[in-house]
Structure formats: C-alpha cells, structure tokens
C-alpha positions in Angstrom: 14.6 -129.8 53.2 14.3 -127.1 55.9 11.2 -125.1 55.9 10.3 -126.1 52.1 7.0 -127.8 52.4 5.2 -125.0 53.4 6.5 -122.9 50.6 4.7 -125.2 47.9 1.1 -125.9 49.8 -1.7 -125.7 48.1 0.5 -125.4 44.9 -2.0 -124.4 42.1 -1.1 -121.2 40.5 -3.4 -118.6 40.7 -5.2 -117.1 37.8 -2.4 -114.2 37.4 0.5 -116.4 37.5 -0.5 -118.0 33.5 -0.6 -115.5 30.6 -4.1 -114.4 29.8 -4.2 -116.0 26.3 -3.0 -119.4 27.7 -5.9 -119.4 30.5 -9.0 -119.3 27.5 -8.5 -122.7 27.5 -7.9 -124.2 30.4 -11.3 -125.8 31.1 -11.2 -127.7 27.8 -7.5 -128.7 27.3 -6.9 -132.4 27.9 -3.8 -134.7 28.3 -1.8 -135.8 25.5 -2.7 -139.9 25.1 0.0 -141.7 22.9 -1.0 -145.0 22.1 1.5 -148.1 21.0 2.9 -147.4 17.4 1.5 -143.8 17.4 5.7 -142.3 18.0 5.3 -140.9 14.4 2.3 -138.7 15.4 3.6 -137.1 18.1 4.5 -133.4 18.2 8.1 -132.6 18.2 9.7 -130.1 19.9 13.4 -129.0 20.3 14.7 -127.3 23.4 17.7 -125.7 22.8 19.6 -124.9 26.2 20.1 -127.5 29.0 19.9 -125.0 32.1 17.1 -124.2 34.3 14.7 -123.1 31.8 15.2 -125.9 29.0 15.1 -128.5 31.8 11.9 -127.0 33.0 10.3 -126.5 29.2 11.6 -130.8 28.6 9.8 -131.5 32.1 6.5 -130.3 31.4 6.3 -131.6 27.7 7.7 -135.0 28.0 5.0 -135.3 30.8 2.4 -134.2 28.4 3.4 -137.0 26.0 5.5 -134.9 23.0 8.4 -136.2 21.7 10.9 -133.7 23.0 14.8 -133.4 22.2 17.1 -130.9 24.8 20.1 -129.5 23.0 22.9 -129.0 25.5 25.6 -126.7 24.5 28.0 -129.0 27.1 28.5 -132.6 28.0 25.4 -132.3 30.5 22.9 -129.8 31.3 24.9 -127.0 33.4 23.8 -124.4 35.6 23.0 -120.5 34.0 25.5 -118.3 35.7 23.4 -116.1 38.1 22.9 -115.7 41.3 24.3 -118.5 44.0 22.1 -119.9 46.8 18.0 -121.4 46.6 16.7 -118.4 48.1 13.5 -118.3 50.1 10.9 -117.4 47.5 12.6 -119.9 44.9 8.8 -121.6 45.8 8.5 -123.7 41.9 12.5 -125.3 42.4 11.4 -126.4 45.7 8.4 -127.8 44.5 10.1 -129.4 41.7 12.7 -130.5 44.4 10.3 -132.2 46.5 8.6 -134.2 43.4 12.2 -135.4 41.9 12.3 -136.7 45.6 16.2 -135.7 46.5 17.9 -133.8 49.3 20.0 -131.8 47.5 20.5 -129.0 50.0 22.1 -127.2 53.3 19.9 -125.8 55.9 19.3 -121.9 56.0 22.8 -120.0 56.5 24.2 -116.7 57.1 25.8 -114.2 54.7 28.0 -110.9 55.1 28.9 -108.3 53.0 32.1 -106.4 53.0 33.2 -103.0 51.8 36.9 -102.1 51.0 37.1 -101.2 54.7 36.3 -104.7 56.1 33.2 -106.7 57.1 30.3 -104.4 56.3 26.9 -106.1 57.2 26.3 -109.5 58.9 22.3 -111.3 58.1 21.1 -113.1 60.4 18.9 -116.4 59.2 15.2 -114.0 59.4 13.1 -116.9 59.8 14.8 -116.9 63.3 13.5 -113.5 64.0 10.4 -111.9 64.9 9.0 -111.1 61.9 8.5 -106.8 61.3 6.4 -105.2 58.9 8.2 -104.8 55.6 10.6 -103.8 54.8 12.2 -103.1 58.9 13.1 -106.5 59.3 15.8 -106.5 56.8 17.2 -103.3 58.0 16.5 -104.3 61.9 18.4 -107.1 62.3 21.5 -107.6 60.4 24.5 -106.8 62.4 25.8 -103.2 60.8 29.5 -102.7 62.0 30.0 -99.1 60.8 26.6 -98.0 60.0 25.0 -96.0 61.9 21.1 -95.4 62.5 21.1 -92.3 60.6 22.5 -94.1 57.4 20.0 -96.8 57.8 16.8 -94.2 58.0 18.0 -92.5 54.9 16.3 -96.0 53.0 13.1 -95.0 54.0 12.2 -92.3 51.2 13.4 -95.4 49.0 10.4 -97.3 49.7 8.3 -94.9 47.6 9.9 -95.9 44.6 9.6 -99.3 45.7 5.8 -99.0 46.7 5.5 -97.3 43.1 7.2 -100.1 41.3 4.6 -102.7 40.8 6.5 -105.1 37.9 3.6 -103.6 35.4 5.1 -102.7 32.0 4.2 -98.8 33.1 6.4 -99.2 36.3 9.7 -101.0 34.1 9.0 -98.0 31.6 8.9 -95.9 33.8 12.3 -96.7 36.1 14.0 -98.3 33.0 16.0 -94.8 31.8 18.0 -94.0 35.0 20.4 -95.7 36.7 20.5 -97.6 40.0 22.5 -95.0 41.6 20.7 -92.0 40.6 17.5 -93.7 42.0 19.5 -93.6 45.6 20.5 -90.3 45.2 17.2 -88.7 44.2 15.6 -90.7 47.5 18.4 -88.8 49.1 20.3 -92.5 50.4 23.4 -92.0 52.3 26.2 -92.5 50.8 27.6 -95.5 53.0 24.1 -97.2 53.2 24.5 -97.4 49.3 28.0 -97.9 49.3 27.9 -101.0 51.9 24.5 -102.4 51.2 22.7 -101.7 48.0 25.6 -101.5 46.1 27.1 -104.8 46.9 23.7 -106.3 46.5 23.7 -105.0 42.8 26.6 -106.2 42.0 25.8 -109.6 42.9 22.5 -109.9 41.6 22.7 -107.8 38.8 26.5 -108.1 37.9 27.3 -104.8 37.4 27.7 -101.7 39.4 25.1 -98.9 39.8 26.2 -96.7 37.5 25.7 -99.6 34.6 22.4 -100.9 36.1 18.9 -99.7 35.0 16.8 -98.7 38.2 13.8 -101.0 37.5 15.8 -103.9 37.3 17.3 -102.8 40.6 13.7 -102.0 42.4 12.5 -105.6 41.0 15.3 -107.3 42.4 15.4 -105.8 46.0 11.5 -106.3 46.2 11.7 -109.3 45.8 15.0 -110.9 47.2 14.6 -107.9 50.7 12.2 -105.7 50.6 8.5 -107.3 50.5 9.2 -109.9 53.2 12.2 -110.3 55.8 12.0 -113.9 55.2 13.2 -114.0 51.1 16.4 -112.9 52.4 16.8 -116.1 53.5 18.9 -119.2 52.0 20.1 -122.4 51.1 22.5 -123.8 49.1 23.4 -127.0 47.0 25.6 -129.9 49.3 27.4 -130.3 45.5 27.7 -128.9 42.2 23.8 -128.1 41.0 24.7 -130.7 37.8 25.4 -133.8 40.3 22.9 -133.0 43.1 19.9 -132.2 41.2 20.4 -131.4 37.5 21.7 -135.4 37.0 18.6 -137.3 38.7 16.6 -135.1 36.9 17.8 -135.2 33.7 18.0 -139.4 34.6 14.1 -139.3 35.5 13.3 -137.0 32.3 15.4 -139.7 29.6 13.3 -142.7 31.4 10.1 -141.0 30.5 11.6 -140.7 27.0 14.0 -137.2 26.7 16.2 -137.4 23.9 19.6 -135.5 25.4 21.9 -134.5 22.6 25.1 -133.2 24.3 27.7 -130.8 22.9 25.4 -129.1 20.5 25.5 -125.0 20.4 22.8 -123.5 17.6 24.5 -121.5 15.0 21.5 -120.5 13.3 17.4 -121.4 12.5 15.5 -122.2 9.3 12.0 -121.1 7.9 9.1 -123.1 6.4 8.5 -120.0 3.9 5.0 -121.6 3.3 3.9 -121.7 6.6 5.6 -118.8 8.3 6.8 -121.3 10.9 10.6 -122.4 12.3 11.3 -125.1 10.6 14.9 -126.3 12.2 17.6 -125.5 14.7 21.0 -125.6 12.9 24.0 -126.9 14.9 26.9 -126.7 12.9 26.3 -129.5 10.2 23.6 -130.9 11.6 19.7 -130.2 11.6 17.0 -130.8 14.0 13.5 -130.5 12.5 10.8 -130.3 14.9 7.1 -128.6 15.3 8.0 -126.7 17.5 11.3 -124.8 19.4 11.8 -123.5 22.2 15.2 -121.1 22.8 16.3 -121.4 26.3 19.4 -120.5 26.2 21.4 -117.0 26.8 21.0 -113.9 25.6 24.7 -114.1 23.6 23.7 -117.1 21.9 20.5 -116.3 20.8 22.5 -112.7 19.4 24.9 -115.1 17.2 21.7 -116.9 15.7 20.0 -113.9 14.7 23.3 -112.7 13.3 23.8 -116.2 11.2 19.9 -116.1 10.4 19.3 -113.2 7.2 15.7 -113.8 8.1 15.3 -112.9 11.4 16.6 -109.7 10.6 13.6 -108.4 9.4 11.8 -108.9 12.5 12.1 -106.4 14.9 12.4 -107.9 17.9 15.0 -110.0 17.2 17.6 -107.1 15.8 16.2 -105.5 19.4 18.4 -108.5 21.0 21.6 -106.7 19.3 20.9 -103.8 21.4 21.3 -105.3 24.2 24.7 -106.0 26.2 26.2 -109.0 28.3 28.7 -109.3 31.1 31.7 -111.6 31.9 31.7 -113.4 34.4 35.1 -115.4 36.1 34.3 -118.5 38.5 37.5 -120.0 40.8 37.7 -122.4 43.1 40.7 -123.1 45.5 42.3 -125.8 47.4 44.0 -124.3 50.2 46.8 -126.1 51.9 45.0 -125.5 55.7 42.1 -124.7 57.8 40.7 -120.8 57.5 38.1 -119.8 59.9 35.8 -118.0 57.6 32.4 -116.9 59.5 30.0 -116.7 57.1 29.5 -119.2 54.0 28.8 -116.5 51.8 30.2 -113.5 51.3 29.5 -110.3 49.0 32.1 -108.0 48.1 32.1 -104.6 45.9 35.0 -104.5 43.1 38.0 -102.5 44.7 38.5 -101.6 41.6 34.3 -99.8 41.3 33.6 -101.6 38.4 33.6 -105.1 39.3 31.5 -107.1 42.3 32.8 -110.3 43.3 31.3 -113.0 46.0 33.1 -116.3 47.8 32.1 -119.1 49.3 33.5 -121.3 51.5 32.4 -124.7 50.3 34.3 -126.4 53.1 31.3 -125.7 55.4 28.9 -126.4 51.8 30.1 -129.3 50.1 29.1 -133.0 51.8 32.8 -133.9 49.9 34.8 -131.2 51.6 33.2 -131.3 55.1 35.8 -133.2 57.1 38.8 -132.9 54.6 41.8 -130.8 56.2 41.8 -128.1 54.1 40.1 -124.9 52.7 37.7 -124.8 49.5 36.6 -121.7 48.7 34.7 -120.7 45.3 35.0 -117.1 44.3 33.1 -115.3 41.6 34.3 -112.1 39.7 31.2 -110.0 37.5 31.4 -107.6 35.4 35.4 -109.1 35.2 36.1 -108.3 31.1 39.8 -106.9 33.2 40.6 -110.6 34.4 39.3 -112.7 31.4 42.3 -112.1 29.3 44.7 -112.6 32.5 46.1 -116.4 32.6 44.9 -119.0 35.3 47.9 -118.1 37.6 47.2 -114.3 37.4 43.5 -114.7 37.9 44.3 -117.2 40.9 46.8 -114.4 42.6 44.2 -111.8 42.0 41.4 -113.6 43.8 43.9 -114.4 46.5 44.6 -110.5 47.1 41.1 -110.1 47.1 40.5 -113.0 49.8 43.1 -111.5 52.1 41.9 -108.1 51.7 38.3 -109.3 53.6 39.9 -112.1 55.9 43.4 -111.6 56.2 44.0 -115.4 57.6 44.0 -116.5 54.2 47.8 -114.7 54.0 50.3 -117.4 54.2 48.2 -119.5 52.7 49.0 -122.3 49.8 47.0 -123.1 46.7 47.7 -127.1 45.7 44.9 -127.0 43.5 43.1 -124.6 40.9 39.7 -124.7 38.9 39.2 -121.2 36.9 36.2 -121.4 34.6 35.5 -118.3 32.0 32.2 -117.3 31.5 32.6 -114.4 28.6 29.1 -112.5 27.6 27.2 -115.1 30.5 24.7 -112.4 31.7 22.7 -109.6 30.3 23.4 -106.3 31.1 20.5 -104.5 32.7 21.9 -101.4 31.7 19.3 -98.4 31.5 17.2 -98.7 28.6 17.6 -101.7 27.9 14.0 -103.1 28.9 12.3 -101.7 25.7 15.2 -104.0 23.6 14.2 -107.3 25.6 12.0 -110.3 24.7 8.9 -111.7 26.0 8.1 -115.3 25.5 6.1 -115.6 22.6 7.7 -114.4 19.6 5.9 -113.2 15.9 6.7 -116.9 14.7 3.7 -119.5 16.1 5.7 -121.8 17.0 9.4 -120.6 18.5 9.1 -119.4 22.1 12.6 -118.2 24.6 12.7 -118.6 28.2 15.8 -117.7 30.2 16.0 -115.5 33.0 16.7 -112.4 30.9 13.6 -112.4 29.1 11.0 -110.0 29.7 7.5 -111.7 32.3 5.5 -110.6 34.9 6.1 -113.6 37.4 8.0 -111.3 39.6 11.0 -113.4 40.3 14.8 -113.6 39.4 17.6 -115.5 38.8 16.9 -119.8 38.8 13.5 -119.2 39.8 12.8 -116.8 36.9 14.4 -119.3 34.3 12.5 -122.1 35.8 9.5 -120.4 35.4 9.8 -119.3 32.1 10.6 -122.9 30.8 7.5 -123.5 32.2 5.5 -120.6 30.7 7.3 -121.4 27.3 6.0 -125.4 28.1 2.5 -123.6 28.2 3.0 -122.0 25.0 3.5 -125.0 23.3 0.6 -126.7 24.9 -1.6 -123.9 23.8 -0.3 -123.8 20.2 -0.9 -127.5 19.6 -4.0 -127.6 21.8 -3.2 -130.3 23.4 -2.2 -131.4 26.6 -2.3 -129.5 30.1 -1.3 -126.3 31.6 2.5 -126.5 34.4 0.8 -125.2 37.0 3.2 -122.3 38.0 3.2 -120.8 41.7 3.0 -117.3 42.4 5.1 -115.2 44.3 3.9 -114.3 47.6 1.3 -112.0 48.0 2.2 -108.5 49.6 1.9 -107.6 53.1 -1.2 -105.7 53.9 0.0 -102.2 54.3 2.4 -102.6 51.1 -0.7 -103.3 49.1 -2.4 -100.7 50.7 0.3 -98.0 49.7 0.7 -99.5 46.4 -2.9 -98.8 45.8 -3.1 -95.4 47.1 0.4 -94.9 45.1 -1.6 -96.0 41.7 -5.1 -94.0 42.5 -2.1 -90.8 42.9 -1.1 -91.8 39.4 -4.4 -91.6 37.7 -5.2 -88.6 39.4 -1.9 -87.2 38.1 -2.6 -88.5 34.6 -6.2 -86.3 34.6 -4.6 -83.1 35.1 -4.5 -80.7 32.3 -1.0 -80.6 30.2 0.1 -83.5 32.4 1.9 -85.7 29.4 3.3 -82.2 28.6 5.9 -82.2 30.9 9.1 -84.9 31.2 8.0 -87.4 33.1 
C-alpha cells in the first residue's frame, strides 16, 4: 500500500485523541479473560449498523472478549454513502488495513473538477511535489484552465476563518448559523474561485450546495481534506467494491474470533428496563435482541424512525433534537459502455447544472482489477442532493447521467450502454444545513449504556467521512469498555498535528478572542 506505513508509525493515540472521562482509567483497566464454560457471563452488546462504524465498534469488543452481535440492515455489511476515495489522512483505515493484512487498494491518483464550462481544475498527486507551507500548495499546483492568479489570491482572507476555526465547540457555534457561501462572500472570494473550486468540493463532500451547507461544517471539511497539509489532498481508492475487498475478510476474521452477523435486520424501535434506566432491547420487526449494552451505528434517518416508533425517547431531548435535523438523497449508477473512452482523470467532481445538485464519476475501468483489460468503459456516477432523479425510472436516470457525461467529455456521445446498475440511496446523508450543529448527537447518550457512532455525529477527532465513522465505532467501543470496566482502551490515531505557523496564527487568533471577550459590553453586541 503506497505510502501507508508511515501514516500509522508509532500508532498510540495521544492523550487528546480519547475522551477525557474514558482516560481516568486507563492505567487500571485490564483485558477481558473468558475462561471455558464462562459464554453465559460475558457482556453482551448489540451493534446495530454494519458499515464503517459498527464494524469498527464489533472489532474492538470482540477483541476485548464480549459477546457481540452486528445487526446489518443488508445481506452483508455495506459501505455508508459518503465520500469516495481513502484519502491521505484516513491514518486509523490504513492502520486497520495493514493489521487485516490485505491489498485492497490503487496507488495515489489524480482528480479534476469541472464547471458547466468544461474541465475546471486538474490536482496533481501532492506527495510528488515540493511540499509549501499551508495552505499554497493546494492552490500552487493544480493545473487551473480558466482561473486566473487574481481569483486564486482572493482565498487568502479565507484563511482567517480557517485559522479561527479550531473544531472547538465555540468555533462550530460560532460558524454553524451562516451558510457556506456567505462565508466566501464575507472573505470577499471571487466568484469563479467559489464557483469552480470550493463549490464543487462542497458538493461532494458535503452533498449539498453552498447555500444549504452550514459554514463550520464547510471550514472542518476543507481543513482537513486541503487546507492544513498539501499532502491530505491526496488519494487512493478500492481495486473492487469496499464490501468484497476489505469489508468481506474482515467481517470473515471478526466471525472466527466469535461475531455473531445477523443479516437483513433494520431496527424499528428500542425497549427500556424501567428499573434500571437502561436499554433493554433493539426491536427488529418481530424479533428482539437483548443485550447489556447497544451501540447505534447506523444513519441519521434510521435512528429518526426509532425515536419516532419509541414513545420513550421522546422525552429526552436529544433524541427529538435528531427530528430537527435533515438528510439528503443520494443516486449511485454504474455503466457498461459498449467501447473504449479516454477519460484523463479517475475521478472527477462536477457542480449540479441544475445549482442544486453536485455529482462525481469515476472511471472504474482504470480502478477495478475486473475491468482493467476488458474492452469497454465502466464508469460509476454519483448524483447528491438528487430528490429530482429519485422518482425518475432506471432508464430516465441512466439518460440523464449520460447527458451529464457528455456535457464534461463529450467522447462519451455515440456511445452505447449494454449494461445498467442504478442504486437509490433516499435520506443516506445528513444535511449540514446551518444550524443544525446544536440538533446533533455526541456519542454518549443520557441512557448508560446506548452509545451512536456514524459519521454525522457530533466529536472532536477532526476528521470526516470513513475515517470519522471508523473512529467513532471506536470511541463508541471505548464507551462500552468504560461502562463495564473491563477490558482495554482502541487506541485511536490523531490527526496530524498543524504546521508550525498555522498553530502559531491559531494561537494569536484565540489570545485576540479573549482579549475581545474582556472588553466592556462585548456579549452586547451580535456576534
């Protein structure tokens, strides 16, 4: 695996990375023995979502020695929609790579974004590049057909916002109530710099346009996928489907260590010890699943239609905060074309003509070991945002995505489709729309012993996408761990550290704040 080893060295999480109740006990927790005949005084817990985070939550507690069932909504675990690609800083999925002991993925490639004009921006793979002081690189080096230098200064009064957007609850609070594109404006970005770069990467990260996207979430995202090194803009992707390549071995190596995998089970609703206080049962349909302790790792929509079919829940606030919240469709495709299109980047980013909808495609010709040498075209498009084309049938989704193919490279014209996949994804993907940060979950919840991961939920790892829901299946592992008090800490890996002037500026940026917060009448005024 290109370049990953020396993203995992030395792989003990610092102090930061584990919640600050959870590191009390580090020093004193032990491993969970289970000796012959003991099965019946195991803990139990039930993990209810087979994707990134409940894989990761099974993984550390079946290696602690609990008795651990995974609930999977499908006939295997599959894949949280979210962003394509293993991206540089995805640091805990490559180490978890590396200890599964597969090969599951490309070497670094290239991407392009395009605008409604044509090709719009060309990356090159950073690591190839002298490395600049963040954030230049990423602004340096890509290949900008119709940008000029003047656009591509205007991102420079961005960084403030970016230098003043630590990840601290106070920095989310504080960005959460304007949009994306109102943050661009106020820095004073040019108009085709947004419209060809930041815009595009919304819409593919956040799955929805500007306008609909809070400005935190956007700030979190480009720190940490562009802005704090020129290297995380880097990526790989899967040879395969993620469920063959990597979620299959691993779920293989999890049952032989004594997983119980219950396919085609979707929650409908939970159950309460009334004595204790405690969850007492996941409900799927007419069957129940007692355990000691749960862990919700699914998505945002499903955990809504529990605490809808659950009257008790309802008096806890942050679970009717959950209703508040909003989701997006999402529309995958994939197409067997009939010959060979040059298409010069893998992947590909693409605004919605229509300004509501972002879409991306791949070519998985030059992706897929299965595809390499076949003569034909696969390519894999993905609408967001896409409630327009969910309705549509398969044939009218397939012609639109063809329009939209032709509109970037137009050799797809002429081209045949002799085979179709369309997948719907309604309600997939949370909405960061403004506001919305105050309405979303942490991990623990006011019941001891039911704790969410997913990569919606509220933590202060700093990352996104897979590697956020990996890593909170592995702070929700933790959880358990310290509510039974047995067993040891996942050791999680931080995000890399900031470059020295960034932390410098962030620094001076928060001594600014408190010196702002001393003056008289300050918390008078709108902030």
């Amino acid at each position: 695996m290109c370049g990953c080893s020396a993203l995992v060295a030395g792989g003990r999480a610092p102090p930061s990375s584990i919640p600050r109740r959870l590191r009390r006990r580090r020093g004193s927790s032990v491993r969970a023995e289970v000796s012959p005949g003991a099965e019946s005084e195991r803990k139990k817990v039930a993990v209810a979502g087979a994707g990134w985070a409940g894989l990761a939550a099974a993984h550390h507690l079946v290696k602690q020695g609990y008795d651990v069932t995974l609930l999977a909504a499908e006939d295997g675990p599959t894949e949280e929609v979210g962003l394509r690609g293993f991206w540089y800083p995805y640091r805990n999925i490559f180490a978890l790579v590396d200890e599964l002991g597969i090969s599951p993925f490309t070497d670094w490639k290239k991407a392009a974004y395009y605008s409604a004009e044509g090709l719009a921006v060309e990356f090159p793979i950073f690591h190839n590049q002298p490395r600049l002081p963040a954030p230049f690189g990423v602004f340096a080096y890509p290949e900008f057909p119709n940008l000029t230098l003047i656009d591509r200064l205007t991102s420079i009064p961005v960084i403030a916002a970016v230098i003043d957007f630590d990840n601290t609850d106070t920095a989310w609070r504080k960005y959460d109530s304007m949009t994306a594109r109102e943050l661009f404006k106020m820095y004073g970005c040019s108009q085709r710099l947004y419209r060809e770069v930041f815009e595009p990467a919304i819409q593919a990260a956040l799955f929805a346009p500007g306008e609909q996207c809070s400005a935190a979430a956007t700030l979190g995202m480009l720190y940490y996928y562009m802005l704090s090194h020129q290297e995380n803009s880097d990526f790989l992707l899967c040879r395969g489907d993620v469920e063959e390549k990597i979620f299959s071995p691993w779920l293989q190596s999890l049952e032989m260590e004594g997983l119980k995998f219950v396919p085609n089970k979707v929650p409908s609703s939970l159950t309460i010890d009334t004595d204790s206080g405690c969850i007492s049962a996941i409900i799927c349909g007419d069957e129940i699943y007692k355990a000691d302790a749960f862990v919700s790792a699914m998505g945002l929509s499903s955990l809504q239609s529990i605490v809808k079919n659950s009257p008790f829940l309802w008096s806890h606030q942050e679970f009717t905060n959950l209703l508040h919240l909003s989701t997006v469709d999402v529309i995958s495709i994939k197409l067997w074309l009939d010959k060979k299109i040059t298409i010069p980047n893998v992947a590909n980013v693409c605004p919605g003509f229509d300004d509501s909808s972002g879409w991306t495609f791949f070519d998985l010709t030059s992706i897929y070991d299965d595809y390499y040498e076949e003569p034909m075209t696969v390519v894999e498009i993905e609408f967001y945002n896409a409630s327009w084309l969910v309705t549509l049938s398969d044939d009218d989704i397939v012609s639109e995505a063809s329009l939209h193919l032709i509109k970037c490279i137009p050799d797809f014209e002429g081209a045949t489709v002799i085979q179709k996949s369309v997948r719907r994804s309604p309600k997939s993907v949370i909405n960061f729309l403004p506001g919305s940060y105050k309405y979303t979950p942490r991990g623990s919840t006011s019941f001891p012993n039911l704790f969410i991961a997913g990569d919606w939920i509220v933590n202060r790892h700093g990352s996104f996408s897979k590697e956020k829901a990996y890593v909170t299946g592995l702070e929700a592992a933790n959880r358990v761990v310290d509510y039974f008090g047995t067993g040891d800490f996942a050791k999680i890996i931080a995000v890399e550290g900031e470059e020295p002037h960034i932390e410098t500026l962030r620094s001076l940026s928060r001594r600014a704040n408190e010196l702002k917060s001393q003056i008289p009448l300050s918390e008078f005024f709108l902030q």
